[in-house]
C-alpha positions in Angstrom: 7.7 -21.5 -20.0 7.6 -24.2 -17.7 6.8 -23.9 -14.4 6.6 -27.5 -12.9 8.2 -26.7 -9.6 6.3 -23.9 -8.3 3.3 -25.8 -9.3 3.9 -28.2 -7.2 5.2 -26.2 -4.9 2.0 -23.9 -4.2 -0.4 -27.4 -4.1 1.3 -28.3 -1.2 1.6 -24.7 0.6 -2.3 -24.4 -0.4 -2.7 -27.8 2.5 -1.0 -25.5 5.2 -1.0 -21.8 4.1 -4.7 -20.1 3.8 -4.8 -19.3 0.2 -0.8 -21.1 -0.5 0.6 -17.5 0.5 1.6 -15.3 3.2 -0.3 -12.0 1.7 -2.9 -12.7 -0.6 -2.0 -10.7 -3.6 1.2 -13.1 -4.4 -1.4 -15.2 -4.9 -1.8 -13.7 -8.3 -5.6 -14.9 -8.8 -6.9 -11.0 -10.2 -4.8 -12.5 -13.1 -5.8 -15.8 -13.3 -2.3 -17.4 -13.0 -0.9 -19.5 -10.3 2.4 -18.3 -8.8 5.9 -18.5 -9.0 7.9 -19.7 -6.6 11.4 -17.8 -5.9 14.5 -19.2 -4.8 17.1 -16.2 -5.4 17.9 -12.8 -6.7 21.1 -10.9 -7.6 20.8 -7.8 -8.9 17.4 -6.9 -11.5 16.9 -10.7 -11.6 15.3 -13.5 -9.7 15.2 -17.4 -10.4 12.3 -19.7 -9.7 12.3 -23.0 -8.7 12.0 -23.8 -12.3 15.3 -22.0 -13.1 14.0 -19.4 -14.9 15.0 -16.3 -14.5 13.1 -13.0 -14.8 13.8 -8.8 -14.6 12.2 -8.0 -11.8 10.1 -4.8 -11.1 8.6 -5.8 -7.4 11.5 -5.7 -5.6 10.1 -7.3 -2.7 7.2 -4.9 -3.2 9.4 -1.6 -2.8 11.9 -2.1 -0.1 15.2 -3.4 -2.6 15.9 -0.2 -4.5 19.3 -1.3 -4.3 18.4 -4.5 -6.1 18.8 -8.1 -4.7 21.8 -9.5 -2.9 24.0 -5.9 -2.8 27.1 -6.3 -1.7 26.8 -3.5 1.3 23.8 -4.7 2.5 25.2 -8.3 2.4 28.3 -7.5 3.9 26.2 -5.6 6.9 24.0 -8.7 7.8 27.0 -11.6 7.2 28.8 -8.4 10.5 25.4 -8.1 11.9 24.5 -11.9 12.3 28.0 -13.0 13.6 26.9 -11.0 16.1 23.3 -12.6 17.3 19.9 -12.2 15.8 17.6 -10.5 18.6 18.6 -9.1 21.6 15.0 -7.4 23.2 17.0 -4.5 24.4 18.8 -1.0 23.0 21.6 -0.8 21.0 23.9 1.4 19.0 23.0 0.8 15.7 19.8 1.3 16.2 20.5 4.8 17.5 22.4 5.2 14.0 19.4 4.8 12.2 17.0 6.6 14.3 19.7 9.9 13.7 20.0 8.8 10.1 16.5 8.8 9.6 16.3 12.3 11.6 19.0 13.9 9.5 17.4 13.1 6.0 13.6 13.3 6.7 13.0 16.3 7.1 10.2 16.8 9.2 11.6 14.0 12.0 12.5 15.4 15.7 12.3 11.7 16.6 11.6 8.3 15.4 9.8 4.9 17.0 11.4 2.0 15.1 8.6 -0.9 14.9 8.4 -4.0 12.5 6.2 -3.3 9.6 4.7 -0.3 7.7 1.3 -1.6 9.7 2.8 -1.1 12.8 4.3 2.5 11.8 0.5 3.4 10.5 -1.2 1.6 13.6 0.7 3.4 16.3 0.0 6.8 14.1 -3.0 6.7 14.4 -3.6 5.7 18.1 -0.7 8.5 18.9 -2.9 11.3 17.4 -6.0 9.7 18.9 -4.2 10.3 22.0 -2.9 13.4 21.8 -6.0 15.3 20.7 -8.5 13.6 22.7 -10.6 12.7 19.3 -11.9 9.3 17.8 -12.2 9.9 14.1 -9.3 10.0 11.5 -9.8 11.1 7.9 -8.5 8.6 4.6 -8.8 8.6 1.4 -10.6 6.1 -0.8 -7.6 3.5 -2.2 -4.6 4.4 0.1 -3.6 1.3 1.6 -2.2 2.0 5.0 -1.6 -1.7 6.5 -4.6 -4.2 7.2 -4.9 -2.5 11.1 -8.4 -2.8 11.6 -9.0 1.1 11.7 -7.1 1.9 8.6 -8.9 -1.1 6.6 -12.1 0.4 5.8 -13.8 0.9 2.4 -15.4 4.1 1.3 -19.0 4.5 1.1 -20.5 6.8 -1.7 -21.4 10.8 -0.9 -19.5 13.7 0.7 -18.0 12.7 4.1 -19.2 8.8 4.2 -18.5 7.1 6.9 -16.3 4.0 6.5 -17.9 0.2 6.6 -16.0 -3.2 7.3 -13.3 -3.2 4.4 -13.0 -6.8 5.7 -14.9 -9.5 7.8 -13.7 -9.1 11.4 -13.6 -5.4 11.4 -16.1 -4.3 14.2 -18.7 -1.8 12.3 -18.5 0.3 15.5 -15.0 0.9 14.9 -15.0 1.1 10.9 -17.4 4.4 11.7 -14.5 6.3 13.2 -13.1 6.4 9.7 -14.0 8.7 7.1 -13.2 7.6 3.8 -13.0 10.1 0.9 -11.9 10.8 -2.5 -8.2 11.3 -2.8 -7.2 14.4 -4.9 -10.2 16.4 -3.6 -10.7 19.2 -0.9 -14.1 20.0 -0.8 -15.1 16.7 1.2 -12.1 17.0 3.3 -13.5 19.8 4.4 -17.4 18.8 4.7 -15.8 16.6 7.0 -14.3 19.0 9.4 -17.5 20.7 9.6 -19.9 17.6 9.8 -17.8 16.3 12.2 -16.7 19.1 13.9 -13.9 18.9 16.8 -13.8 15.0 16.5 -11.3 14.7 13.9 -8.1 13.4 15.0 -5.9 13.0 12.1 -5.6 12.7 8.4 -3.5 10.2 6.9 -2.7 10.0 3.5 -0.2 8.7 1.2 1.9 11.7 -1.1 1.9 9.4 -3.8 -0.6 6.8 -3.7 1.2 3.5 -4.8 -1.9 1.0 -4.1 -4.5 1.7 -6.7 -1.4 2.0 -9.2 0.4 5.0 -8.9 -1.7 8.1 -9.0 -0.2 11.5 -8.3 -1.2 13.9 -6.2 -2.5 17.3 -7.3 -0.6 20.1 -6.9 -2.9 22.0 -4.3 -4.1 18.9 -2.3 -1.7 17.6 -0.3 -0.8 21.0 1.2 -4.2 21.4 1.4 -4.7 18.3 3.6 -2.0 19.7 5.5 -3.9 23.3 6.1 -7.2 21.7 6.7 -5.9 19.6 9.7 -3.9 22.7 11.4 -6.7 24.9 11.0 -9.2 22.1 12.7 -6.6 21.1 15.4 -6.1 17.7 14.3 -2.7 16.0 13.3 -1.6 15.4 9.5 0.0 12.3 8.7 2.0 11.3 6.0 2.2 7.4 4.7 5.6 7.2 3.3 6.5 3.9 3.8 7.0 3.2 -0.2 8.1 6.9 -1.1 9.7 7.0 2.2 13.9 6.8 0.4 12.1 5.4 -2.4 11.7 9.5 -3.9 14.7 10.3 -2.8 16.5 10.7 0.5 14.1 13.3 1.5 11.2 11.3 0.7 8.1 12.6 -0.9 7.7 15.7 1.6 11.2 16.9 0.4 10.4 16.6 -3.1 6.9 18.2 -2.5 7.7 20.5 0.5 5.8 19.4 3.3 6.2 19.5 7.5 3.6 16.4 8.3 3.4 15.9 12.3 3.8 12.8 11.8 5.6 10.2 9.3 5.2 6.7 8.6 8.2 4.7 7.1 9.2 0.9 6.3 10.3 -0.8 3.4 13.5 1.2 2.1 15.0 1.4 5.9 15.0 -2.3 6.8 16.7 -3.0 2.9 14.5 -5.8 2.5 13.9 -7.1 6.4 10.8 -6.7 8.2 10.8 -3.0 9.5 8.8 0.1 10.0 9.5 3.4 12.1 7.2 6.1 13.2 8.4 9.8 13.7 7.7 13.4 13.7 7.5 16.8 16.1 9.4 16.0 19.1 5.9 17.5 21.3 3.6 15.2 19.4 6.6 11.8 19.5 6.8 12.6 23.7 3.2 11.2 24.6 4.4 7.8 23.4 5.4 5.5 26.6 7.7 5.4 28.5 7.5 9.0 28.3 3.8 9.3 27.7 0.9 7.7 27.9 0.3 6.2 24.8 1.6 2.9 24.7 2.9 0.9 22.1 5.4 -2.0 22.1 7.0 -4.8 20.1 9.7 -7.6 20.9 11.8 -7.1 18.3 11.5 -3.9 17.1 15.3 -2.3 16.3 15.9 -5.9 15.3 19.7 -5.5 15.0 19.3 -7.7 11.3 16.8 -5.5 10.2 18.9 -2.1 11.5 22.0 -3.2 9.9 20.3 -3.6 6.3 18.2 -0.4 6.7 21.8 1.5 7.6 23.8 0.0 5.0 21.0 1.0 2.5 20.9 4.4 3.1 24.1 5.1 4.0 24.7 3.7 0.1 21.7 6.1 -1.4 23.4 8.5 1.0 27.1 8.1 -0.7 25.8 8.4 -4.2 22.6 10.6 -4.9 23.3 10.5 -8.3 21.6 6.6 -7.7 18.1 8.6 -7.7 18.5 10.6 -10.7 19.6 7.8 -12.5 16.6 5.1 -11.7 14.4 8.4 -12.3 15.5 8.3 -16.0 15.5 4.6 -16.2 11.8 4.7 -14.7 10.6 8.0 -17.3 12.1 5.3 -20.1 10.4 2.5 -19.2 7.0 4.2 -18.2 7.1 6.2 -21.3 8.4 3.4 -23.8 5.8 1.0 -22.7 2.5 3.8 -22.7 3.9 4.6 -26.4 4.2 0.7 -27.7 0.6 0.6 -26.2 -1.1 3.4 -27.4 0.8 2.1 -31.0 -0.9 -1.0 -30.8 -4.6 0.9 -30.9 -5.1 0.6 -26.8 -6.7 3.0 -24.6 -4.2 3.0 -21.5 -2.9 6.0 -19.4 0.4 6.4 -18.0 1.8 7.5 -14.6 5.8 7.6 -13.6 7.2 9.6 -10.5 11.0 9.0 -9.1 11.4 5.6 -9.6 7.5 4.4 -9.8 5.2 4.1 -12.5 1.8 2.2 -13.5 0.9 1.4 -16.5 -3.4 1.5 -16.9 -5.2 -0.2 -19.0 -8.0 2.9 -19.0 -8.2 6.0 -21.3 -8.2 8.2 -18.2 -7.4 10.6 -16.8 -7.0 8.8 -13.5 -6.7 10.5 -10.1 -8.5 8.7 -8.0 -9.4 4.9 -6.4 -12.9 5.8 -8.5 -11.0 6.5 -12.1 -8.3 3.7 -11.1 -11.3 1.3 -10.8 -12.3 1.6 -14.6 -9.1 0.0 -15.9 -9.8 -3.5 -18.0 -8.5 -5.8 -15.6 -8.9 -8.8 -18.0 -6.8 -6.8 -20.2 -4.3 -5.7 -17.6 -4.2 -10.1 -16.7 -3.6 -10.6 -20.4 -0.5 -7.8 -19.8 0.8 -9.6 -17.0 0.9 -13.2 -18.4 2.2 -12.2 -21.9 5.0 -10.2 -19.5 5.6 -13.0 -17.4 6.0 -15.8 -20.1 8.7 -13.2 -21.6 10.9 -13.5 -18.2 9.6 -10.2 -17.3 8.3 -9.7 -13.5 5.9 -7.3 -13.1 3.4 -7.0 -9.7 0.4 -9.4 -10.5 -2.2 -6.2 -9.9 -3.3 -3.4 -11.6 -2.9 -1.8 -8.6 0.3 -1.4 -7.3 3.2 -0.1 -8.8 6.2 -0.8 -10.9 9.7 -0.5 -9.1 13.6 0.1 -11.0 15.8 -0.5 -8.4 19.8 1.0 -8.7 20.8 -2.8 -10.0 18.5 -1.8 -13.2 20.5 -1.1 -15.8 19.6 0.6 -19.7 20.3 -3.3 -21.2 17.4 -4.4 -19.0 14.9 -1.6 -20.1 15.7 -2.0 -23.5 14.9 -5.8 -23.3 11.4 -5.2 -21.4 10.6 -2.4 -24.2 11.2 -5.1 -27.0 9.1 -7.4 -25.2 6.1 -4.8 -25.6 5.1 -4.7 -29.4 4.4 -8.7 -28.9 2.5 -8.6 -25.7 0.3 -5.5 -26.6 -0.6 -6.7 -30.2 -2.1 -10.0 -28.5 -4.1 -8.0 -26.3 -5.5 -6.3 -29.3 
């Protein structure tokens, strides 16, 4: 497979763009490969510059569960954009989608639509900073939360660390007001409470994490999160932006019954434009400005473009919830077909699938943590990805993030990617 185009392509964005990409792991160098470069997508498929065509399982990452190009959400921008791009000021639709978002999620009272899952998580944590009075937040080791400086922190080793720089430019001085701990364990989470007793704002945690692959909660931890921060007085805050539509219309806390305080959204709801949206109790949403104190702000947040896409999304996943039992089963197929053509071929790998998200890991496991995530073969999981990628199928150049099958998926386009496996895993043999 010849890629000729993109080659070129990325020598010259490598002269103007730090690294030849606008977020670093598109770069694809934990694989060893140069990228791709995209000029459209329809449906399960995109097309490089090269011409060839691929199934795709990023879907921009998460947001196109609806697949690329659908007509709704087409038909909503071509209304949207006859209309003007940006307006810096209210409007209805964007009241649509804040009630939308209200009447499916179930913990929202009311929402704060910003531009980016960073934003949503940023203003989360300074909003329960504020309300409580407290500096410190609780994560956990391998839930990505956005690159805001007090959510980019890496764990340190013992009970109750506290957090160092995750990246150069991160003041030390504010890296220590995150703790960083295990996920899927309690008995830190509490250490914490009573090491740092009183100072705790907020824990913020993703219910599925989907940036160290995809590694399931256990069944007692994310309600206990939940109970921890009551008890202790600080908020709990969920990180839905990928399961946020993505697990159904209820979002992971439907499908795992939990009341967060607060909720961070973004990808589904903008249907593949830049968005993000903050919400939760009405008492705890109130201290934001105008009405509170705590201020945040953003020029084009409720972007009418990005509104319009988001509504039309949901409003489709709304029509026909039969759409999430269907990618479900579509996702099982894949996430099982591929774990038992590896396992076939002699490898020791473990498999995880929820909803419409799965990992495959090149580890024996089990894996329920960033720690247990960390022991895959990642020279094995690059081989993967090549062999994959050669074979026109597009997988996310990382061992750690997840596989997506959008609605546009269809059984044809499993069964392809599932022939594709004996070839790929016996080379990696």
């Amino acid at each position: 497979m010849k890629d000729d185009n993109s080659q070129k392509l990325f020598n010259e964005a490598r002269k103007v763009i730090p690294g030849g990409v606008n977020s670093p792991v598109r770069a694809c160098r934990s694989v060893g490969m140069d990228p791709v470069f995209i000029t459209r997508g329809q449906g399960a498929r995109l097309w490089d510059e090269d011409g060839q065509s691929y199934i795709d399982y990023v879907g921009s990452w998460g947001p196109l569960i609806l697949g690329h190009a659908h007509p709704a959400v087409i038909a909503a921008l071509e209304t949207a954009i006859s209309q003007g791009t940006s307006f810096g000021a209210p409007t209805g639709t964007e009241v649509k989608l804040a009630e939308l978002l209200v009447e499916c999620v179930p913990s929202l009272e009311m929402v704060r639509l910003v531009n980016s899952g960073t934003e949503a998580t940023m203003t989360a944590v300074r909003l329960a900073r504020g309300v409580t009075g407290r500096s410190y937040i609780i994560k956990f080791d391998g839930c990505y939360h956005g690159h805001a400086d007090s959510l980019l922190v890496a764990a340190g080793s013992g009970v109750a660390t506290l957090g160092i720089p995750g990246s150069p430019g991160v003041p030390e001085v504010l890296a220590r007001l995150t703790i960083s701990l295990p996920y899927n364990n309690l008995k830190p989470v509490k250490e914490a409470f009573q090491s740092f007793e009183g100072q705790i704002a907020a824990i913020i945690v993703e219910p599925v994490a989907g940036n160290m692959g995809v590694v399931l909660p256990q069944e007692e931890f994310l309600p206990g999160c939940a109970e921890l921060a009551r008890e202790n007085g600080a908020l709990f805050i969920l990180d839905e932006v990928i399961t946020g539509f993505r697990l159904g219309l209820n979002g992971a806390q439907g499908r795992f019954g939990l009341d967060p305080d607060l909720t961070c959204l973004g990808k589904i709801i903008g249907g593949g434009l830049p968005v993000g949206a903050l919400g939760g109790k009405k008492d705890v949403m109130s201290h934001l400005a105008p009405e509170g104190s705590v201020y945040q702000a953003g020029t084009l947040a409720g972007n009418p473009l990005a509104v319009a896409a988001g509504l039309a999304t949901i409003e489709t996943l709304k029509a026909d919830p039969s759409i999430y039992d269907r990618i479900e089963k579509l996702s099982q197929t894949l996430a099982e077909g591929l774990l038992k053509e590896a396992k076939k071929a002699g490898l020791a790998v473990t498999g995880h699938q929820i909803g419409s998200m799965s990992c495959l890991f090149f580890n024996p496991g089990p894996v329920t943590d960033y720690a247990s995530a960390a022991n895959s073969n990642l020279d094995m999981f690059a081989c993967f990805y090549k062999a994959f990628r050669e074979a026109g199928i597009y997988l996310a150049p990382s061992q750690f993030e997840t596989t997506f099958v959008s609605a546009a998926h269809t059984e044809s386009d499993i069964e392809k990617t599932l022939a594709a496996a004996p070839a790929v895993f016996k080379n990696l043999t």
